[in-house]
C-alpha positions in Angstrom: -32.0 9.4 -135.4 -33.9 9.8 -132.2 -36.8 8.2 -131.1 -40.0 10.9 -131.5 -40.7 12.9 -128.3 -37.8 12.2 -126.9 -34.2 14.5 -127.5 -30.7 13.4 -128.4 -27.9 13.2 -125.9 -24.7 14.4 -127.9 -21.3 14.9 -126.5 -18.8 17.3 -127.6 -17.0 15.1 -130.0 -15.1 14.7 -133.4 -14.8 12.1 -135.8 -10.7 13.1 -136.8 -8.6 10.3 -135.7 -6.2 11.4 -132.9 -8.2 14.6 -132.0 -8.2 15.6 -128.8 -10.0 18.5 -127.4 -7.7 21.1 -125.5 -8.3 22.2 -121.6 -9.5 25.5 -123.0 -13.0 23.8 -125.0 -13.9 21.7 -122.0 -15.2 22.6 -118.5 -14.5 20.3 -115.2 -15.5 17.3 -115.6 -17.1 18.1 -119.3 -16.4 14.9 -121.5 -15.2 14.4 -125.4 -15.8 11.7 -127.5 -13.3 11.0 -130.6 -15.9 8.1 -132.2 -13.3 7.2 -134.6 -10.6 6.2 -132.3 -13.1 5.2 -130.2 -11.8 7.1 -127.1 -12.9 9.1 -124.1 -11.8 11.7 -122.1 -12.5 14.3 -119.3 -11.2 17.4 -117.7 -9.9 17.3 -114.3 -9.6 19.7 -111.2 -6.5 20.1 -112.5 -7.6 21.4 -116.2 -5.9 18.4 -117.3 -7.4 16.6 -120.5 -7.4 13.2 -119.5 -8.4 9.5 -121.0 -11.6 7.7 -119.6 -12.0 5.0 -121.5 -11.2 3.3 -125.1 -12.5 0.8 -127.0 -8.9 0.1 -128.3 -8.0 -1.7 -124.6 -8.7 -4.8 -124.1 -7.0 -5.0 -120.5 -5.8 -2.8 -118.0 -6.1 0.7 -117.7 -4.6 3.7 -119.1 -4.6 7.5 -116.8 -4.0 9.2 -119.7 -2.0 9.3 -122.8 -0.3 11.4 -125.6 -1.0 10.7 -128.9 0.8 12.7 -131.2 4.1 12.3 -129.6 4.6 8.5 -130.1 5.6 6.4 -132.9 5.7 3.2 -133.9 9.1 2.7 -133.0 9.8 4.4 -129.7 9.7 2.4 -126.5 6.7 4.2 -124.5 7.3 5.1 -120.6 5.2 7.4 -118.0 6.5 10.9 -118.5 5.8 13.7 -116.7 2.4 14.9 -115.3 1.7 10.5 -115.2 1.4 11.0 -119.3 2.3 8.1 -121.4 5.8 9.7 -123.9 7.9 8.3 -125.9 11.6 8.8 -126.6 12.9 9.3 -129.6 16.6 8.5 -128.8 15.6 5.0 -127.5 13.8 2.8 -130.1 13.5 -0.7 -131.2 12.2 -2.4 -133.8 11.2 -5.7 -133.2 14.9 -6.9 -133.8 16.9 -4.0 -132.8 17.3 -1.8 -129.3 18.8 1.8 -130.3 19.7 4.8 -128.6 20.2 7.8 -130.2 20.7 5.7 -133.6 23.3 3.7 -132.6 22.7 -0.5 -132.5 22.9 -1.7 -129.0 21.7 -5.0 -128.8 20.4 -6.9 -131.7 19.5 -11.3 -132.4 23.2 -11.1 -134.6 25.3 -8.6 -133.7 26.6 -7.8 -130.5 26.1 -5.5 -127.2 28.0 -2.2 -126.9 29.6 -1.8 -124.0 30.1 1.7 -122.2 33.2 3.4 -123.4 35.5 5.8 -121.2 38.8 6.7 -119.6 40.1 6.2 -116.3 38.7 9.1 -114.9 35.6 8.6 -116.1 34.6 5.7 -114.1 31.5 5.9 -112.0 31.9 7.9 -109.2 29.9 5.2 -107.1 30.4 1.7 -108.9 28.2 -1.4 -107.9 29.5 -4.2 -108.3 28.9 -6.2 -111.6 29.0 -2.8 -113.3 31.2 -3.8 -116.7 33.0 -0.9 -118.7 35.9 -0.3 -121.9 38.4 1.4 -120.6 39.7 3.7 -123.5 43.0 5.2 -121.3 44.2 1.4 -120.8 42.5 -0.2 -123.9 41.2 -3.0 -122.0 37.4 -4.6 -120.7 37.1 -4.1 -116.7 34.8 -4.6 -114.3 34.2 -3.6 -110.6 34.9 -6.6 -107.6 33.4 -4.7 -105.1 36.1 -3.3 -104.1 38.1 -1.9 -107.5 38.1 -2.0 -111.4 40.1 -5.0 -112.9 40.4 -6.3 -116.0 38.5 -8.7 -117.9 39.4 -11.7 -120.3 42.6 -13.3 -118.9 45.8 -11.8 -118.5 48.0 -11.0 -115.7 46.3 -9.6 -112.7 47.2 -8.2 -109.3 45.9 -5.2 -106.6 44.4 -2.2 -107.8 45.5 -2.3 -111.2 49.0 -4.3 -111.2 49.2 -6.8 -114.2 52.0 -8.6 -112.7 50.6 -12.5 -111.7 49.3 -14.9 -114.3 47.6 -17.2 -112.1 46.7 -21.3 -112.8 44.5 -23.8 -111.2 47.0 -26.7 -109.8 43.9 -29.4 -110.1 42.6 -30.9 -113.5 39.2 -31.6 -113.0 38.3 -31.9 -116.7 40.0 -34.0 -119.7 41.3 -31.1 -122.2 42.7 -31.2 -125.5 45.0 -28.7 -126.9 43.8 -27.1 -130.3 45.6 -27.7 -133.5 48.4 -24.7 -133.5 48.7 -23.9 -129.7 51.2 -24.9 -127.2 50.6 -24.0 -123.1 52.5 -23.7 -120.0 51.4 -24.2 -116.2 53.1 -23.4 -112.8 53.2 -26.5 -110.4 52.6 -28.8 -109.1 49.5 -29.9 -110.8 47.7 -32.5 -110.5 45.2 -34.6 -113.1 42.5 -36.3 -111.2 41.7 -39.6 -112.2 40.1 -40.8 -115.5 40.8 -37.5 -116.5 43.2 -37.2 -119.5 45.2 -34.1 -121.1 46.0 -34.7 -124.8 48.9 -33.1 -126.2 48.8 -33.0 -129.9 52.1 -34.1 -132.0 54.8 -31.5 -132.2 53.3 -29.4 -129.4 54.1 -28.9 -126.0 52.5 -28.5 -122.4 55.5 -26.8 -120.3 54.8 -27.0 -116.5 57.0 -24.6 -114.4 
């Protein structure tokens, strides 16, 4: 209730939570209050509806946002026309990062790696880029200067598999588990006050 003699100052407004007015009900630089969500906004020179102010930041500032197109699980980036969007193939949970539904990365489980044949390797590779190779069933990753495989086994240029390469130095004292023998090419050498143990009835064969 206004004071007497004197006449309220109303904005256009609503009291629906996540109403906002459209370009077509507002002139330049009209504003429109939603005084439930406790937002702000304006039309621009460029008869875009956009957010002025809201009681629900604490910090920082927003240019504009859409409401109806986020949810509470979609990670939230600035779309087109400076907007705030959301996608709904990329979500996370609090505990799990999705895209289009599949599990990528969670606290348990484990990361899925990109999956493809030979000729489907990045045109333009930078190095560190990791991969599954379907066509040669195998983990590789680019050097620099090719794609080679990863997690041991026999190595060589481009994609030979043809050397299985050892250190000759033992830097570390090692212990071979229960079950397993092993086999080194020579010479090698086992620095000092450092110890190789080789259980009963197995076998370390040096080449």
């Amino acid at each position: 209730m206004s004071a007497a003699g004197y006449t309220p100052i109303q904005l256009f407004h609503s009291a629906t939570t996540g109403v906002v007015a459209a370009p077509s009900e507002l002139q330049l630089a009209e504003l429109f209050l939603n005084a439930t969500d406790g937002t702000l906004y304006f039309k621009n020179n460029s008869g875009v509806v956009k957010l002025l102010a809201s009681t629900s930041v604490s910090s920082g500032v927003f240019t504009s946002v859409t409401d109806s197109s986020l949810t509470s699980t979609q990670l939230v980036f600035a779309g087109t026309g400076g907007l705030l969007s959301g996608n709904a193939g990329l979500t996370w949970d609090g505990a799990n990062l999705s895209i289009s539904g599949n599990t990528v990365l969670n606290s348990t489980g484990a990361i899925t790696m990109p999956v493809g044949t030979t000729a489907q390797e990045p045109v333009s590779p930078v190095t560190g880029m990791l991969r599954f190779n379907s066509t040669l069933n195998q983990f590789e990753g680019y050097n620099g200067s090719s794609w080679t495989q990863i997690g041991g086994g026999a190595t060589g240029g481009g994609r030979d598999q043809v050397f299985v390469e050892n250190q000759m130095i033992v830097t570390t004292s090692y212990t071979l588990p229960a079950g397993f023998n092993a086999e080194s090419v020579g010479p090698i050498t086992i620095n000092s006050g450092v110890t190789v143990t080789v259980p009963t009835n197995q076998r370390w064969v040096i080449l």
